[in-house]
mmCIF file of the N, C-alpha and C atoms, coordinates in Angstrom:
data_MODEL
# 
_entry.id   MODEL 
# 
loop_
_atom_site.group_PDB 
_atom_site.id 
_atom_site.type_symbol 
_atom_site.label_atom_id 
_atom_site.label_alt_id 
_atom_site.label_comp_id 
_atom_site.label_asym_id 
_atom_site.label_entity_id 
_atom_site.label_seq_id 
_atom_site.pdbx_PDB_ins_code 
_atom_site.Cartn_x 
_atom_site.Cartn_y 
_atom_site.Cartn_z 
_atom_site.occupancy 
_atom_site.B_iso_or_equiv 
_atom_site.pdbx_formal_charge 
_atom_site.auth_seq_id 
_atom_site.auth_comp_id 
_atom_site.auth_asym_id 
_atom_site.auth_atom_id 
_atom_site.pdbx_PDB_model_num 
ATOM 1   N N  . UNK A 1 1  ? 59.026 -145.961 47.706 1.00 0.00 ? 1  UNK A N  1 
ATOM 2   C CA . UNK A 1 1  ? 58.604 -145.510 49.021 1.00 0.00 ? 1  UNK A CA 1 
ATOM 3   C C  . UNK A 1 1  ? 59.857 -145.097 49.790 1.00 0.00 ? 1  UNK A C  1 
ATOM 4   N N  . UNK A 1 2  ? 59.958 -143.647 49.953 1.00 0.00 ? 2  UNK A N  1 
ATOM 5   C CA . UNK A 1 2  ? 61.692 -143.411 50.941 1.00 0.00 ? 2  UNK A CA 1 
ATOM 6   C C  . UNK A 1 2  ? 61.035 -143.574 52.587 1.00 0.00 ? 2  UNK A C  1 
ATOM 7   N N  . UNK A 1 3  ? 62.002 -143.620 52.845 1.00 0.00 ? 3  UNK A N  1 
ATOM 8   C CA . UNK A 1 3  ? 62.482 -143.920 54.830 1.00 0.00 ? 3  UNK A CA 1 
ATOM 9   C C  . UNK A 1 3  ? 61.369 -142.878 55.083 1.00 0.00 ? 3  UNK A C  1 
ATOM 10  N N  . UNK A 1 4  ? 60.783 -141.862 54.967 1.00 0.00 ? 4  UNK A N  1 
ATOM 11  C CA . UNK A 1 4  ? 60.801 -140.974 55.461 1.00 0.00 ? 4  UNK A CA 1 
ATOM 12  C C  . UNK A 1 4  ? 58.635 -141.470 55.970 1.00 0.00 ? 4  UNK A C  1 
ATOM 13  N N  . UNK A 1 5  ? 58.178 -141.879 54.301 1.00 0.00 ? 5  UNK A N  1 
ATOM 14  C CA . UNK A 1 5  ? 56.908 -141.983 54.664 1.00 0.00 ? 5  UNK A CA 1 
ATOM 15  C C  . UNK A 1 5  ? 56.834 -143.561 55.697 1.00 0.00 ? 5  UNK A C  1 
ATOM 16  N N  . UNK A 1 6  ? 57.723 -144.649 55.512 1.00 0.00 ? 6  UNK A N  1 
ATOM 17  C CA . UNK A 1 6  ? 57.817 -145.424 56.091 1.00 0.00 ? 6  UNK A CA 1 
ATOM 18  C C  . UNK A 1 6  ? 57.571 -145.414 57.805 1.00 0.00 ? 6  UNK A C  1 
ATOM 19  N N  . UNK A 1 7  ? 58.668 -144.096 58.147 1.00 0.00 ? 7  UNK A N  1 
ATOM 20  C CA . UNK A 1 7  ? 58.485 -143.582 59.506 1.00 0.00 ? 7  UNK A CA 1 
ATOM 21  C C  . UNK A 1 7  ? 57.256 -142.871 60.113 1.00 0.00 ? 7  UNK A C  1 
ATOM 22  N N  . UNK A 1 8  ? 57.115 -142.242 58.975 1.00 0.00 ? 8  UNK A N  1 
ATOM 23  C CA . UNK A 1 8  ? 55.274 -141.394 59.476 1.00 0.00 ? 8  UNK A CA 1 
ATOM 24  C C  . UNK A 1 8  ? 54.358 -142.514 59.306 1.00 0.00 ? 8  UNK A C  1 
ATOM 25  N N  . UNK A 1 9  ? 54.418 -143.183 58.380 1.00 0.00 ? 9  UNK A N  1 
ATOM 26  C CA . UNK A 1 9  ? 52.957 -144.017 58.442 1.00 0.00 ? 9  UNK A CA 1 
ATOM 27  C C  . UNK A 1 9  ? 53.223 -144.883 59.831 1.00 0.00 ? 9  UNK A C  1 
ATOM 28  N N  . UNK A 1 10 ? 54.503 -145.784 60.687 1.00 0.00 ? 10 UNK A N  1 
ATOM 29  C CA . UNK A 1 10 ? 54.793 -146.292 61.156 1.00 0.00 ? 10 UNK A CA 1 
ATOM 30  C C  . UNK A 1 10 ? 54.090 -145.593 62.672 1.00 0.00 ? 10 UNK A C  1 
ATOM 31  N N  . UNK A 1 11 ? 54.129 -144.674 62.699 1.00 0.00 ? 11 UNK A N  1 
ATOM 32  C CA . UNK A 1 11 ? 54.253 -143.602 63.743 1.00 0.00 ? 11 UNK A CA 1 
ATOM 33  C C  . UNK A 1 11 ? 52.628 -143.122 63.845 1.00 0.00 ? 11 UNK A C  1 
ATOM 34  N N  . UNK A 1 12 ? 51.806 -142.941 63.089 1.00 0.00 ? 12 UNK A N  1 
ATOM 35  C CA . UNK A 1 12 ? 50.470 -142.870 62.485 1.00 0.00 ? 12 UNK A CA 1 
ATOM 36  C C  . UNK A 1 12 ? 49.803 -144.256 63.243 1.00 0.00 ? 12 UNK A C  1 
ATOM 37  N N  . UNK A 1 13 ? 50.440 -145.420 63.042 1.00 0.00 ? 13 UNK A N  1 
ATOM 38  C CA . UNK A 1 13 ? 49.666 -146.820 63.512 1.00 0.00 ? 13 UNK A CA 1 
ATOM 39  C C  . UNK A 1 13 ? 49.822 -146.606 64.955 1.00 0.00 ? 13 UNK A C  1 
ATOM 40  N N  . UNK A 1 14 ? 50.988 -146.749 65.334 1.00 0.00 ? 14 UNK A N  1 
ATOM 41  C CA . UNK A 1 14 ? 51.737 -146.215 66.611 1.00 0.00 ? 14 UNK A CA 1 
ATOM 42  C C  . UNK A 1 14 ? 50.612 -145.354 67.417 1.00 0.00 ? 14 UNK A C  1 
ATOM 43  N N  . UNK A 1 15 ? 50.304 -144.494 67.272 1.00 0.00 ? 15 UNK A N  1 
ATOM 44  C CA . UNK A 1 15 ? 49.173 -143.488 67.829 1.00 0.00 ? 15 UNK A CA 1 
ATOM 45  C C  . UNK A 1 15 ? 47.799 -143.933 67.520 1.00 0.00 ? 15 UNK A C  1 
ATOM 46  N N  . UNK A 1 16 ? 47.573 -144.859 66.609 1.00 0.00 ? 16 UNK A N  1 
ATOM 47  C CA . UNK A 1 16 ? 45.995 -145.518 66.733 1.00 0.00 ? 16 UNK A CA 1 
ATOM 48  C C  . UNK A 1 16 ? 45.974 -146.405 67.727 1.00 0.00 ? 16 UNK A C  1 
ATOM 49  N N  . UNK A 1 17 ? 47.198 -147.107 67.692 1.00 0.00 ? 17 UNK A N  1 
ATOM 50  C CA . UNK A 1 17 ? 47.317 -148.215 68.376 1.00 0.00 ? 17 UNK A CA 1 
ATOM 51  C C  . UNK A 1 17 ? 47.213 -147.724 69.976 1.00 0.00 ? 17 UNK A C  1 
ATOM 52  N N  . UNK A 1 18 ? 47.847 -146.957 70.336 1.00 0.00 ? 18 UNK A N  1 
ATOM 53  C CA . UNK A 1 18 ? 48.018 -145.901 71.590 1.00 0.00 ? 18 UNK A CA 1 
ATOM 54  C C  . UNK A 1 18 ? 46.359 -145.083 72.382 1.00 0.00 ? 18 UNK A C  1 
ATOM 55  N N  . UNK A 1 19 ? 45.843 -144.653 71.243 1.00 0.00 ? 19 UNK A N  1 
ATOM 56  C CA . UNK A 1 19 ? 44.686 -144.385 71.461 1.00 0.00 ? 19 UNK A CA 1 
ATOM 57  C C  . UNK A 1 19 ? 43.807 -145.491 71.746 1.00 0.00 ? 19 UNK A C  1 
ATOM 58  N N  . UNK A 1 20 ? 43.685 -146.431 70.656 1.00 0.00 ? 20 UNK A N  1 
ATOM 59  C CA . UNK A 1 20 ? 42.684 -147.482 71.182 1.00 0.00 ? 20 UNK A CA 1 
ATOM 60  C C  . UNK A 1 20 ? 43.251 -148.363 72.695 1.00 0.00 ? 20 UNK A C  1 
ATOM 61  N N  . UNK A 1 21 ? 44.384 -148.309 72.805 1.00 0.00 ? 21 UNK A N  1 
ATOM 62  C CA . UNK A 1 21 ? 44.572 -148.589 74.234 1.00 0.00 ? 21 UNK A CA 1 
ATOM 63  C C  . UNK A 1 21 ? 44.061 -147.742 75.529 1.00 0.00 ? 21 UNK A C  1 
ATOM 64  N N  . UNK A 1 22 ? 44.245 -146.641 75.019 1.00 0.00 ? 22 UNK A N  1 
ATOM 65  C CA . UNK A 1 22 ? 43.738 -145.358 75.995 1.00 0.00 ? 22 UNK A CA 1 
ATOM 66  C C  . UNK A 1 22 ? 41.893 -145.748 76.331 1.00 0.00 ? 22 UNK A C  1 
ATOM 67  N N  . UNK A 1 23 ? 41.261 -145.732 75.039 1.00 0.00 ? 23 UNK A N  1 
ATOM 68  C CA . UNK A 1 23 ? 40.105 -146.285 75.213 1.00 0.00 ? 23 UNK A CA 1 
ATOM 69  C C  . UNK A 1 23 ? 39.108 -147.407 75.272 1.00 0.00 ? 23 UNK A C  1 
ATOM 70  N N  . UNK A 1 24 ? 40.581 -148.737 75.145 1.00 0.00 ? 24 UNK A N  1 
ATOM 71  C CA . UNK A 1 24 ? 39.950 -149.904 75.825 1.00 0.00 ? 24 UNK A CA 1 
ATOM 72  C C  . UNK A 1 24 ? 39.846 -149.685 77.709 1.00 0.00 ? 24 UNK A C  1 
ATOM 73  N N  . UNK A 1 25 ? 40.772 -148.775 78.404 1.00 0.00 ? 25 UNK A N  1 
ATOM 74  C CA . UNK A 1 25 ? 40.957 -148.533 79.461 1.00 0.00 ? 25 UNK A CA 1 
ATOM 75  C C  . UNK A 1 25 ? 40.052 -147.571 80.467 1.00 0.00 ? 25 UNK A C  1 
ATOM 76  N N  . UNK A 1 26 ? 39.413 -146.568 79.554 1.00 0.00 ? 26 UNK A N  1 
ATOM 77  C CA . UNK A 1 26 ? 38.679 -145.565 79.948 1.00 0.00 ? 26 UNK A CA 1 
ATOM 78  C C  . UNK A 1 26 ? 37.263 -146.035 79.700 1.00 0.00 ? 26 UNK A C  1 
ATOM 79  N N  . UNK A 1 27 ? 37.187 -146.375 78.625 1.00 0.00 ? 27 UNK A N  1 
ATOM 80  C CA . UNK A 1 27 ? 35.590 -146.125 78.739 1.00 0.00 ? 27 UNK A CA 1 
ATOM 81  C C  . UNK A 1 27 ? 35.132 -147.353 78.974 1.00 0.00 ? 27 UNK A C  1 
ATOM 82  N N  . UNK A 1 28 ? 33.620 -147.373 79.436 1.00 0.00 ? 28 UNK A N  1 
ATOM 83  C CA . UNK A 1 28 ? 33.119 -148.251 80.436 1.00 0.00 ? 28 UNK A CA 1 
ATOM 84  C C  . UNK A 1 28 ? 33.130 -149.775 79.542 1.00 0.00 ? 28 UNK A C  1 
ATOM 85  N N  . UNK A 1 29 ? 32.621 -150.985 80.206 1.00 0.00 ? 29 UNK A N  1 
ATOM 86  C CA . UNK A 1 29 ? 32.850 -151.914 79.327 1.00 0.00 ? 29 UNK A CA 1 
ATOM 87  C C  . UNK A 1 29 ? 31.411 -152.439 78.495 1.00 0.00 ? 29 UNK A C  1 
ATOM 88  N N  . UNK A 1 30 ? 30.286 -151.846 78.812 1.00 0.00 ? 30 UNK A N  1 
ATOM 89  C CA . UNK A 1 30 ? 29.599 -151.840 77.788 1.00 0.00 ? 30 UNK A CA 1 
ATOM 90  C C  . UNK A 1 30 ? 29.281 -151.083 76.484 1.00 0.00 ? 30 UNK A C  1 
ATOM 91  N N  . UNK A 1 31 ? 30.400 -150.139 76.756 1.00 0.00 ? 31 UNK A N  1 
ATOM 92  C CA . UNK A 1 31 ? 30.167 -149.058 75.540 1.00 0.00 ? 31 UNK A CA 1 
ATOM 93  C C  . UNK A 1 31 ? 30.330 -149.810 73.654 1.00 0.00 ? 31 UNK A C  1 
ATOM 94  N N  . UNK A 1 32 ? 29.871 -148.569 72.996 1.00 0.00 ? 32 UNK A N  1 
ATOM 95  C CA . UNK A 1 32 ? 29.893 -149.130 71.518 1.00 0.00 ? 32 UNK A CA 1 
ATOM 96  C C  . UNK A 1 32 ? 30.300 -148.262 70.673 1.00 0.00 ? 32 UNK A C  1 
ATOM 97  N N  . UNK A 1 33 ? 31.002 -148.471 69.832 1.00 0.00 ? 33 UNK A N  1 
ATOM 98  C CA . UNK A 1 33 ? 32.682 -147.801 68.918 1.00 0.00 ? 33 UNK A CA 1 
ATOM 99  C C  . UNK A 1 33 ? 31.402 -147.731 67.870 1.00 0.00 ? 33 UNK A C  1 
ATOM 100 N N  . UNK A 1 34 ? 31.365 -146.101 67.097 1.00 0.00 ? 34 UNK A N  1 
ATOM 101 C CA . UNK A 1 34 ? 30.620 -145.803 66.024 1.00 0.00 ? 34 UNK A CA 1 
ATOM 102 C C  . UNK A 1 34 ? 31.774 -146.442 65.027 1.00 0.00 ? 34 UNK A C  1 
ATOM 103 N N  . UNK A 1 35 ? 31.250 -147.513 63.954 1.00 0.00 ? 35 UNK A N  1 
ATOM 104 C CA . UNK A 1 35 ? 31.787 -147.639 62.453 1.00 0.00 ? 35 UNK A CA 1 
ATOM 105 C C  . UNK A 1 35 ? 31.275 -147.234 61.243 1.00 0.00 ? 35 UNK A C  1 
ATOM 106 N N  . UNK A 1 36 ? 32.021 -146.434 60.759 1.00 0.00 ? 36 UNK A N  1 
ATOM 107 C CA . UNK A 1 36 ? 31.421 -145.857 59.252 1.00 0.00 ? 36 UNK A CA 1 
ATOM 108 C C  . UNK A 1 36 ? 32.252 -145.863 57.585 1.00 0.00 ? 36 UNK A C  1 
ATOM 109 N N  . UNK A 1 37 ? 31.830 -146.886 57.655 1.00 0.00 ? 37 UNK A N  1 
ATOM 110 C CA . UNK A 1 37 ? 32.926 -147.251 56.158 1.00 0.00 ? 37 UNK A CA 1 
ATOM 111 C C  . UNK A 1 37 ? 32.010 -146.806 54.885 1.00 0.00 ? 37 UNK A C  1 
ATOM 112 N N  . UNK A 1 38 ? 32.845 -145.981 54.365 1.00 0.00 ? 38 UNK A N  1 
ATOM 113 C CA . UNK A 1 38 ? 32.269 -145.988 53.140 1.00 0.00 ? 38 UNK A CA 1 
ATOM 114 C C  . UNK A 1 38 ? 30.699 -144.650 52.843 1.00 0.00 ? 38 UNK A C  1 
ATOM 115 N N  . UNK A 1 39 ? 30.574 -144.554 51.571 1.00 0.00 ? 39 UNK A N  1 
ATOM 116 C CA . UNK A 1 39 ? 29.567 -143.230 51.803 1.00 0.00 ? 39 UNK A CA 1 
ATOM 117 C C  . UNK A 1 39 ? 28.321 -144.444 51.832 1.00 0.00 ? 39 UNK A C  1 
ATOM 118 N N  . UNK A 1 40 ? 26.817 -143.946 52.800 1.00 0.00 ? 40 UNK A N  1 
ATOM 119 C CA . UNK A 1 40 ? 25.798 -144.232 53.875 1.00 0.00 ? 40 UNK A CA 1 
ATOM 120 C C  . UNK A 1 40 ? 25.807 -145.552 54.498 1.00 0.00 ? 40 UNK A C  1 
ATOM 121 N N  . UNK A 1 41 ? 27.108 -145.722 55.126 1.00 0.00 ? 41 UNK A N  1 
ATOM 122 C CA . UNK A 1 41 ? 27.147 -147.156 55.947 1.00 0.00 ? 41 UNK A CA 1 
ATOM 123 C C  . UNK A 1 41 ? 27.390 -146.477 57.596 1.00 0.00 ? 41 UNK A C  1 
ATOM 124 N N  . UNK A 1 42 ? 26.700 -145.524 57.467 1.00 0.00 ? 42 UNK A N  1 
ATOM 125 C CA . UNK A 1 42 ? 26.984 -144.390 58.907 1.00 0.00 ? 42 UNK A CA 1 
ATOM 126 C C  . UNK A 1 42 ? 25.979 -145.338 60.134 1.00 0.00 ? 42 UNK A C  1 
ATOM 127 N N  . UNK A 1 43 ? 25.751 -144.895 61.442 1.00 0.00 ? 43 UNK A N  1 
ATOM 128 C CA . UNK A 1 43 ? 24.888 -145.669 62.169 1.00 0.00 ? 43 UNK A CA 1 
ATOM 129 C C  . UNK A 1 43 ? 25.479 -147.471 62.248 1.00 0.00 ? 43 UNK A C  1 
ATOM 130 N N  . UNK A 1 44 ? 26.661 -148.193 61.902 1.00 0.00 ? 44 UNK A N  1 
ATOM 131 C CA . UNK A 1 44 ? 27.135 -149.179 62.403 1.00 0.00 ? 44 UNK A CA 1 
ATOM 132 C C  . UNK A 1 44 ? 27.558 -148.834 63.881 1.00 0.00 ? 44 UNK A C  1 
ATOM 133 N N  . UNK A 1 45 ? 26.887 -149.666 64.938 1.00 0.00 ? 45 UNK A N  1 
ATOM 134 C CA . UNK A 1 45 ? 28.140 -149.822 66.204 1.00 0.00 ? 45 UNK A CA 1 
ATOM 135 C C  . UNK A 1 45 ? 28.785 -151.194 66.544 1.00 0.00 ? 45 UNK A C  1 
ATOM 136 N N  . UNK A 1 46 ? 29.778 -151.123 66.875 1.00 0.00 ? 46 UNK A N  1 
ATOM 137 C CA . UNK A 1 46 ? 30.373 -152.447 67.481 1.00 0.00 ? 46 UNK A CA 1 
ATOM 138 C C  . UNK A 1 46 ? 30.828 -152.221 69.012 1.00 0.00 ? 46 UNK A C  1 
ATOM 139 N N  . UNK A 1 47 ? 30.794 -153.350 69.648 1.00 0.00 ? 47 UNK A N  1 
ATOM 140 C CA . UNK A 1 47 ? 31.384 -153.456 71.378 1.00 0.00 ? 47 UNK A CA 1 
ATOM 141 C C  . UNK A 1 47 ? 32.690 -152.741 71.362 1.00 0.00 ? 47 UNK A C  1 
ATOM 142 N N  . UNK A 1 48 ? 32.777 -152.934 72.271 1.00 0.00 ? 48 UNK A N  1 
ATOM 143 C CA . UNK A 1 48 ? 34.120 -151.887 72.659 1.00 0.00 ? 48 UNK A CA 1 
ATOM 144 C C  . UNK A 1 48 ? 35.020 -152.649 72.216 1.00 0.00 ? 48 UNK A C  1 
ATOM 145 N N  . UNK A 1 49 ? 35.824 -153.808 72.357 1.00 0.00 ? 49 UNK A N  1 
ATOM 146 C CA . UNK A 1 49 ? 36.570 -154.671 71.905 1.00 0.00 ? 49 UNK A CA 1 
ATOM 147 C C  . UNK A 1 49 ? 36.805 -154.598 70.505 1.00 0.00 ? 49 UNK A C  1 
ATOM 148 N N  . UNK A 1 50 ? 35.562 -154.980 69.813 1.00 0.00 ? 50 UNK A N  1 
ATOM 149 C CA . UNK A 1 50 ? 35.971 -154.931 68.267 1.00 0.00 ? 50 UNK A CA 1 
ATOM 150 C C  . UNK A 1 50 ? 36.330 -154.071 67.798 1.00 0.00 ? 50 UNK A C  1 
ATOM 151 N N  . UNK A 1 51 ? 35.568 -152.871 68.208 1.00 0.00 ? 51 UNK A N  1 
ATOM 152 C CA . UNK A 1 51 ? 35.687 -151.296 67.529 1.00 0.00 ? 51 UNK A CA 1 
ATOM 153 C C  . UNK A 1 51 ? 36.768 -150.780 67.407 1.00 0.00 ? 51 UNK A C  1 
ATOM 154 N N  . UNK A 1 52 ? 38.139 -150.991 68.778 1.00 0.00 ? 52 UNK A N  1 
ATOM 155 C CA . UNK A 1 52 ? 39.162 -150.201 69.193 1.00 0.00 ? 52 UNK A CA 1 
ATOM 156 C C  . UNK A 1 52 ? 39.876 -151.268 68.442 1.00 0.00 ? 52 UNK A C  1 
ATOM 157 N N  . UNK A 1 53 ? 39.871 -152.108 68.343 1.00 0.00 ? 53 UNK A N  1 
ATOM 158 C CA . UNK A 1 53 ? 41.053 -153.074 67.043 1.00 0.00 ? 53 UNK A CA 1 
ATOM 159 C C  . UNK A 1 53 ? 40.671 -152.864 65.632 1.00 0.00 ? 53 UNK A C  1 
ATOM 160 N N  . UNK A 1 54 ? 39.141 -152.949 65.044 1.00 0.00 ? 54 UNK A N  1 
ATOM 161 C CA . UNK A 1 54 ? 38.751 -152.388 63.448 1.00 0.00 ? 54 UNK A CA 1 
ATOM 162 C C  . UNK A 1 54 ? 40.105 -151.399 63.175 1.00 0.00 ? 54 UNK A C  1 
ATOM 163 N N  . UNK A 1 55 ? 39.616 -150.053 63.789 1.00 0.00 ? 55 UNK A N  1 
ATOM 164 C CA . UNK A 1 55 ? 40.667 -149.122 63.028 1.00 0.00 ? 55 UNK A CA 1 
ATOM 165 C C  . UNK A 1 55 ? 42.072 -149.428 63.179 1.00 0.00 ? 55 UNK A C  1 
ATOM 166 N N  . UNK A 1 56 ? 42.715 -150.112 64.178 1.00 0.00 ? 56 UNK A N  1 
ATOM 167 C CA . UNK A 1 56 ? 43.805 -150.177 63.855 1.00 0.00 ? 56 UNK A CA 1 
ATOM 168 C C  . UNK A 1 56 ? 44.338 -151.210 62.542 1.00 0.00 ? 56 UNK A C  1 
ATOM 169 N N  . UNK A 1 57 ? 43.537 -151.678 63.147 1.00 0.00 ? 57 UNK A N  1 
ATOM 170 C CA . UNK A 1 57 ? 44.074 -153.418 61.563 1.00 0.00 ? 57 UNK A CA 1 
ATOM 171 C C  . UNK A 1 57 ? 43.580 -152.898 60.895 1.00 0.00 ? 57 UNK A C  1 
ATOM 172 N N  . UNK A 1 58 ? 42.357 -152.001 60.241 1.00 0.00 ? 58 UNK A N  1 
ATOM 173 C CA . UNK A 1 58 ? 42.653 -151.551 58.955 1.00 0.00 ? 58 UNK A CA 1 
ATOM 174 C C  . UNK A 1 58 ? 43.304 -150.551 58.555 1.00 0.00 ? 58 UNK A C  1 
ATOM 175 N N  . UNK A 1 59 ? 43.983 -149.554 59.357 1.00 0.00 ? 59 UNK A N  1 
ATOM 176 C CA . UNK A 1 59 ? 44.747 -149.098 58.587 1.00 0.00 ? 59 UNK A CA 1 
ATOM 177 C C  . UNK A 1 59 ? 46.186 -149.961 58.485 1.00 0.00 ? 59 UNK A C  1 
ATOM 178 N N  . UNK A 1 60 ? 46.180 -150.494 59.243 1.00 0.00 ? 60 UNK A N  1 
ATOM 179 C CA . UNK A 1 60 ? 47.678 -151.403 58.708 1.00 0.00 ? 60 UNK A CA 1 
ATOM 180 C C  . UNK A 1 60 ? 47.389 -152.644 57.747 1.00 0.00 ? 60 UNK A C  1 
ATOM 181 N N  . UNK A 1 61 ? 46.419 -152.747 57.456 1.00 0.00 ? 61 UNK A N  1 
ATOM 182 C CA . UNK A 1 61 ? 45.923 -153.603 56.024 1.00 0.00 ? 61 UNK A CA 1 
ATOM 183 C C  . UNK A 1 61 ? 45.724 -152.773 54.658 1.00 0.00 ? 61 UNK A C  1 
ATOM 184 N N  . UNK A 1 62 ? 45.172 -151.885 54.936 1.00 0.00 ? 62 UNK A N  1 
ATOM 185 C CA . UNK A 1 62 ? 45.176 -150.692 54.023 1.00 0.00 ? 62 UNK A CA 1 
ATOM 186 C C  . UNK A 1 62 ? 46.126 -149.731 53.535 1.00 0.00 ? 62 UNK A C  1 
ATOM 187 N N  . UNK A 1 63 ? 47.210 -149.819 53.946 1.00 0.00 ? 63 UNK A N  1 
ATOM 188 C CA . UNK A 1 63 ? 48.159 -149.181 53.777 1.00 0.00 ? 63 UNK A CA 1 
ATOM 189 C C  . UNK A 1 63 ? 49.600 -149.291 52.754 1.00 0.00 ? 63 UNK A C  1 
ATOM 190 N N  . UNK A 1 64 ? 48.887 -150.532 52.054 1.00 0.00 ? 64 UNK A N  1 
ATOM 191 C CA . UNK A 1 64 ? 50.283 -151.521 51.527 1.00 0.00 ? 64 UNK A CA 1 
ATOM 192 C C  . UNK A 1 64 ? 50.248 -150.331 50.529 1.00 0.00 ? 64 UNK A C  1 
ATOM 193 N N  . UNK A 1 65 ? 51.337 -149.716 49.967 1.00 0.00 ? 65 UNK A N  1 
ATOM 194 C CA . UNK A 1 65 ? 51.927 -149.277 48.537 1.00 0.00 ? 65 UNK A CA 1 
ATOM 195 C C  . UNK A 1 65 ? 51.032 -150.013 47.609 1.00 0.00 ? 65 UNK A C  1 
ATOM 196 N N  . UNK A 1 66 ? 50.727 -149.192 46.455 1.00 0.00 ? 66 UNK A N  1 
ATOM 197 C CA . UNK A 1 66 ? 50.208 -149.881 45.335 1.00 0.00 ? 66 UNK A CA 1 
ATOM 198 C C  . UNK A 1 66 ? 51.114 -149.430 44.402 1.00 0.00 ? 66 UNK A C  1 
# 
């Protein structure tokens, strides 16, 4: 793995992380974060809370080098 993808993927979390802050802030507090993992697991929602942390922790769980 060189420096280089280290910095983009780093930078990639960085901006999820950024966004889901943007939209723990904006949108109202009953709203609900569409989740869709995987092919026909479409139509999941979660609270606003869970939703805007899911994507970030998984892509930084998902991301290890294999």
């Amino acid at each position: 793995m060189t420096t280089a993808s280290i910095v983009i993927g780093a930078l990639l979390l960085l901006a999820m992380v950024a966004i889901s802050v943007y939209g723990a802030i904006t949108l109202p507090s009953d709203a609900r974060i569409p989740l869709h993992y995987g092919i026909g697991s479409y139509g999941n929602f979660a609270p606003k809370t869970i939703g805007l942390i899911v994507w970030p922790v998984a892509r930084a769980v998902g991301s290890h080098p294999r």
